[in-house]
C-alpha positions, 0 to 999 in steps of 0.5 A: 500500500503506497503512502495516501496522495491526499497526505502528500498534496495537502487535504486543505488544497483546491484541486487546481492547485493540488494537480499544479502541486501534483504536475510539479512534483512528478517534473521535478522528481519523477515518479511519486515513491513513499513508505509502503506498508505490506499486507500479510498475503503481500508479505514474502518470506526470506529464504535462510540461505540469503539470511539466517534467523532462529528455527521455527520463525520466519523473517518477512519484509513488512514496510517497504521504501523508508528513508533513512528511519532511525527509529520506531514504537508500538502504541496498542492502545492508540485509535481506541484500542486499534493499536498503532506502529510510529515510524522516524524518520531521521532527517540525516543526509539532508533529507526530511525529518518525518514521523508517521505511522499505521494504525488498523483501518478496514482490515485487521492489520496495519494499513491505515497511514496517519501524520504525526510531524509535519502535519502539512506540507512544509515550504522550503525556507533555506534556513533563512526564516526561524520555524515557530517549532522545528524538528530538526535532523537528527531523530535520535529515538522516539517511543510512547508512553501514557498516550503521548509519542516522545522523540528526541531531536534538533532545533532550528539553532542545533540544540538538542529537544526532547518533544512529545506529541499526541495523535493530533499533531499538538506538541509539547517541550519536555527539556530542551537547550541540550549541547548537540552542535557538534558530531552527536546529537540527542540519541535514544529515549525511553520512559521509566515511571514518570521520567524519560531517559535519553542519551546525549552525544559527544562534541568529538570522536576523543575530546579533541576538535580537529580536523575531522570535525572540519570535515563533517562541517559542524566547526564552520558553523559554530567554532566555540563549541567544543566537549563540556564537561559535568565536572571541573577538568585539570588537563594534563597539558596535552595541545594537538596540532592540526592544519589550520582550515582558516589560516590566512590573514585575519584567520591565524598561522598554518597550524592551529593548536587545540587542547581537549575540552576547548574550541578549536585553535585554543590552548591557553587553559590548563583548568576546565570550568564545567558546562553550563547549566550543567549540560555536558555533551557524552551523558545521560539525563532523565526529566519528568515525563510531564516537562522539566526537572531535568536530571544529569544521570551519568557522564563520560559515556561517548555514544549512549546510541540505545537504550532499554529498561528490564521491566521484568528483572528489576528496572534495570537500565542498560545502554549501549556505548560506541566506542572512539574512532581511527581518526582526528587529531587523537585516533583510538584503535580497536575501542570495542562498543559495549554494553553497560548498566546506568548506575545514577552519577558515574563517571564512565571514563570517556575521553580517557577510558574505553566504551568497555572502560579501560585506560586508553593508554594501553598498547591495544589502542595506540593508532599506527604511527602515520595517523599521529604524525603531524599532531605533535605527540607519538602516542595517545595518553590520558587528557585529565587529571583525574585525581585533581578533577572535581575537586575535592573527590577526583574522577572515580577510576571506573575499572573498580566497578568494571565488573559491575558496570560492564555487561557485553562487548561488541566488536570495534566500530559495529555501530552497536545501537538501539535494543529492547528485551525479549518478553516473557510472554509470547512467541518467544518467551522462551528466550526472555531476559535476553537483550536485543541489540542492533549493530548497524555497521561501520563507518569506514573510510571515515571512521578508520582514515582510509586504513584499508581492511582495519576492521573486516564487516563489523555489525550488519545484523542483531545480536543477542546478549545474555546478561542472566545465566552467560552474563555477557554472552553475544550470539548472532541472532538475525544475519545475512550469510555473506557476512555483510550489508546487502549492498556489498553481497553483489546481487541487486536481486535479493532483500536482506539487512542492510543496517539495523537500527532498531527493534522492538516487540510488537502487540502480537509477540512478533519482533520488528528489526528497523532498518536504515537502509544504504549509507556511505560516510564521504569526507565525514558527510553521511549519504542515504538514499531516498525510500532505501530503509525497510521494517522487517518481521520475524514470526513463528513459522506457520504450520505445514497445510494441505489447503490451497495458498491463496 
């Protein structure tokens, strides 16, 4: 079922215009392509020899032509008890941002497409007229609770929101002005209580601006950000050089000088001050779900890309950590994602410490010699003083609590990322307590400085991880059998992962594997392209039968 022309023409348009628009519309892109959602009967199942996924269940295409989702959710009690799935789309890429979704209409199934944001059709404004209210690349995560669909995002200034919004477009700021003008933004949100939890990106791949930064754009455009952090930081001297991309006559000498934790070009603090109004980039935070009393509930933690709380086992919150990249003026080799547990005001370590929390100065992470040259050191060491920062505590050394904190690794740049638990109910209660996870891939050549084979195929697939009985276990759970995303497997004739972001457990016991679609890192800009994502569907396998197929 292709998305309804009404939603893409406007309702409120005569029907000289909407025609106009329509004729527009096809001269200037072509054929008219939206998400399409696939009745059961429509729905084809994956053969195992393209991708593998557990006995006894079917893995089928359910949502067709997404472009660039990040993120979905289930409300069962939405349209009167009909039930609904939400869709993001994340606006990366220079593409829009959308949020939509299917509730059940004539049939018993999803069919029936509705608007969320933006609930009109929306006049290009180049950036040159300030919105009243603006969902701004990227959607990081989104998810339901108490009737209400939560979603973090962007505002027209680049600062990090967290917005709710009801079935009838009105929305609602629960916490904003977070510090998201730099690499990351605000990732993924979910309710516990009354509090919303989501995670905030670093300014950085490892504390320091550089010239990767410059690359991806985000220097230009806002050239006194940096990393800020929750505490008071005592440096440890280290200042990197880097090729000055505003040298000149009024822009400074060839080579600019960055300390950690400070904007580009500027070295001349030895002591940090704290963010302002205690906003740091790289944490976590919580407010109540009604607006305000926002709260810093972890720090030190690069990438909190997913989120997920055990219902069943306590309330425990997990989130999963990507690690530093191969590139910048401070390269970090080999930094594993990882799973960890929130425990309220820890300091995970980061830039100083890996996502699976050890020291950064261990031989294992040191860069090959050629991506150091020129930045004026050999090696990485640590950036902080850990023992004068915050004074008078200090920053807690977070391998004593390794153990405790740490629950799985995954592989080095796998773009570990969003996740749920599997229920104990349903299809597959046989497996619940167990966690899983989304690994979207790498982001190479970017992410590795056109090292070549640095990393082989990392991610591509879902995983499960055991945090009971194995605690730490990983076990491939969806796959393709080429081992990498279906672009790369060389046949344009099959469906299989490309790069899962997202999964989720819907009303009916089945899980829904969310994913991106085709993307490509290029000089640090990432490029999707149009209707390239899809949802797909994994259920039990249905019974062997003598009636005919319909």
């Amino acid at each position: 079922m292709m998305l309804p022309m009404d939603m893409l023409l406007g309702r409120g348009l005569s029907s000289f215009y909407r025609g106009l628009l329509l004729a527009l519309i096809v001269l200037i892109g072509g054929c008219i392509r939206g998400p399409s959602i696939l009745a059961p009967n429509q729905q084809q199942v994956i053969d195992r020899s393209i991708v593998e996924y557990p006995p006894g269940y079917e893995l089928k295409t359910f949502v067709e032509h997404l472009t660039a989702p990040s993120a979905i959710a289930f409300d069962p009690d939405a349209f009167a008890g009909k039930g609904a799935i939400l869709i993001a789309e994340s606006g990366i890429g220079g593409k829009d941002t959308k949020i939509f979704g299917y509730t059940k209409g004539t049939h018993d199934y999803y069919d029936k497409y509705f608007e969320i944001y933006p609930r009109d059709i929306r006049i290009p404004s180049f950036g040159l007229i300030r919105p009243a209210f603006m969902v701004k690349g990227p959607i990081g995560g989104m998810t339901v609770a108490q009737g209400k669909i939560f979603v973090t995002h962007r505002d027209f200034d680049d600062k990090g929101v967290v917005t709710a919004f009801d079935y009838d477009g009105n929305h609602k700021t629960i916490a904003s002005d977070f510090p998201c003008l730099g690499e990351y933004s605000l990732t993924d949100i979910i309710v516990k209580g009354n509090r919303v939890y989501f995670g905030q990106g670093a300014a950085t791949n490892s504390g320091v601006v550089g010239p990767d930064d410059w690359e991806i754009g985000w220097v230009k455009k806002h050239p006194r950000f940096c990393d800020q952090s929750y505490y008071t930081l005592k440096l440890n001297g280290y200042r990197f050089d880097a090729k000055n991309p505003r040298a000149g006559l009024f822009g400074g000498d060839d080579i600019a000088r960055t300390a950690p934790f400070l904007p580009f070009g500027v070295s001349d603090l030895s002591w940090v001050p704290p963010a302002p109004d205690q906003r740091p980039t790289a944490a976590i935070y919580s407010a109540n779900v009604a607006g305000g009393d926002v709260h810093v509930e972890a720090t030190g933690v690069r990438l909190p890309r997913g989120l997920a709380v055990d219902e069943w086992g306590g309330g425990r919150i997990y989130f999963t950590n990507d690690g530093m990249e191969l590139r910048g003026t401070r390269p970090v080799r080999d930094d594993k994602d990882a799973l960890l547990r929130l425990v309220t005001g820890a300091w995970y370590g980061w830039p100083d410490f890996s996502a699976d929390l050890q020291s950064i100065g261990q031989e294992r992470y040191q860069p090959p010699p050629e991506l150091m040259r020129g930045t004026g050191y050999r090696e990485i060491y640590n950036l902080i003083d850990h023992t004068a920062s915050n004074p008078p505590k200090g920053l807690q050394n977070p391998e004593i609590d390794r153990a405790g904190l740490l629950q799985a690794t995954f592989p080095s740049l796998c773009g570990a990322g969003k996740m749920t638990f599997i229920p104990n109910t349903g299809p597959f209660k046989s497996m619940s307590g167990n966690l899983l996870v989304t690994l979207s891939g790498d982001r190479a050549p970017f992410a590795t400085s056109g090292v070549k084979n640095f990393t082989g195929s990392p991610g591509y697939r879902v995983v499960m991880v055991n945090i009971d009985t194995e605690k730490g276990k990983v076990t491939d759970f969806v796959k393709n059998t080429g081992g990498k995303p279906a672009s790369k497997l060389g046949r344009k004739d099959i469906i299989a992962l490309e790069r899962p972001v997202d999964v989720k457990f819907g009303p009916d016991g089945s899980a829904y594997i969310l994913d991106m679609g085709p993307m490509e890192v290029k000089n640090g800009h990432e490029n999707v392209p149009r209707f390239g994502g899809r949802i797909f569907i994994l259920t039990p396998e249905r019974s062997a039968t003598t009636e005919p197929a319909k």
